[in-house]
N, C-alpha and C positions, 0 to 999 in steps of 0.2 A: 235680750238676756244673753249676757256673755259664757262661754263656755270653759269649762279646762281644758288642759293639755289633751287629758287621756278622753274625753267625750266631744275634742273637737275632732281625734281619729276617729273615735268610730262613727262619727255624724258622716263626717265626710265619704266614710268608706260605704256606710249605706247609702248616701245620695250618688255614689257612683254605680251603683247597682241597674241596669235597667227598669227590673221589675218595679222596684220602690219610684222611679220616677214617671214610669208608665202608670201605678196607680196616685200617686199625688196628681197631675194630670187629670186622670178620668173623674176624681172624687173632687175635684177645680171645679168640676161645671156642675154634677150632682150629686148626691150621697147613693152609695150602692152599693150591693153587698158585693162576702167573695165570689159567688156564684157570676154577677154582673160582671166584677173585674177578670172574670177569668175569658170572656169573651173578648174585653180591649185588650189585656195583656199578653205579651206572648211569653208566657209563664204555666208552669204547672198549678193548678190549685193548692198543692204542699207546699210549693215556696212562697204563690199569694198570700197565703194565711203564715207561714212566719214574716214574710214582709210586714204584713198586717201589725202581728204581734211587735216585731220589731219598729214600727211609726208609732204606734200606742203607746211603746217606752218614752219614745220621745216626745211625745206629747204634740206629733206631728201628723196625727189626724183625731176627727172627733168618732165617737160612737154612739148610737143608741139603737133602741128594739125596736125594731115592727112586728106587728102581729099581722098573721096571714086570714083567713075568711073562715079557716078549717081550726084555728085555732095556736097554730103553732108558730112558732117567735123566730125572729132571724135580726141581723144584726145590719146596722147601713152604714158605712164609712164615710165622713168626710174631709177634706182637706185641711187643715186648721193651720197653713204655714202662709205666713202672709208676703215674709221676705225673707231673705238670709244674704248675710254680708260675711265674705272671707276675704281677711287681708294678710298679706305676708310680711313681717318687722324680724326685724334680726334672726331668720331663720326659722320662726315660729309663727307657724298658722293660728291665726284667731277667728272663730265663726261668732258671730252675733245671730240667734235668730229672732225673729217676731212673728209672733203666733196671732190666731184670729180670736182669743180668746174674747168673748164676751165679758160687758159690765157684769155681772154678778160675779163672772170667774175670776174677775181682775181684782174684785174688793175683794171677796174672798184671800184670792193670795197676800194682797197688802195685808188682811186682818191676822193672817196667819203669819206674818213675819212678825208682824207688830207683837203678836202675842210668843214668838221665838219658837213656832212652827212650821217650820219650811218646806212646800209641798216634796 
């Protein structure tokens, strides 16, 4: 999926971030919470969780709940960026990414185009 002008800056400016490539990275091999990424990353847990926040906008990690044994829920991140391509043409950056979206995610979004929906 191709990007605009003004969301291929700010793509770029978070993938230059440490933190956010230290957890795409970690959440590569297995989903984990912030708790977990705060041991790989050399980051504070305030910036991992707006990192977090901020890959979630992007739709550049996935999320879901675990439940603990005591009852209480927490959250696991994973990677969901499969590639990303940046070229430079007449002075203007173009990012393409491609996401690890799953079959039901993918029909989904086509159904929602189709029906003039757009995620």
């Amino acid at each position: 999926m191709q990007q605009s002008g003004n969301t291929n800056n700010r793509l770029l400016a978070l993938l230059g971030d440490d933190a956010v490539r230290g957890i795409l990275a970690a959440t590569d091999e297995k989903p984990m919470s912030a708790q977990m990424l705060d041991q790989h990353c050399d980051a504070s847990l305030t910036t991992i969780y707006r990192r977090l926040e901020d890959l979630l906008e992007h739709q550049l990690l996935q999320v879901e709940t675990a439940v603990r044994s005591d009852g209480n829920h927490y959250h696991l991140y994973e990677a969901n960026l499969d590639h990303l391509n940046v070229t430079l043409e007449n002075g203007d950056f173009d990012v393409e990414l491609a996401r690890r979206d799953d079959v039901p995610d993918r029909f989904r979004g086509i159904w929602d185009a189709m029906q003039g929906r757009e995620k």
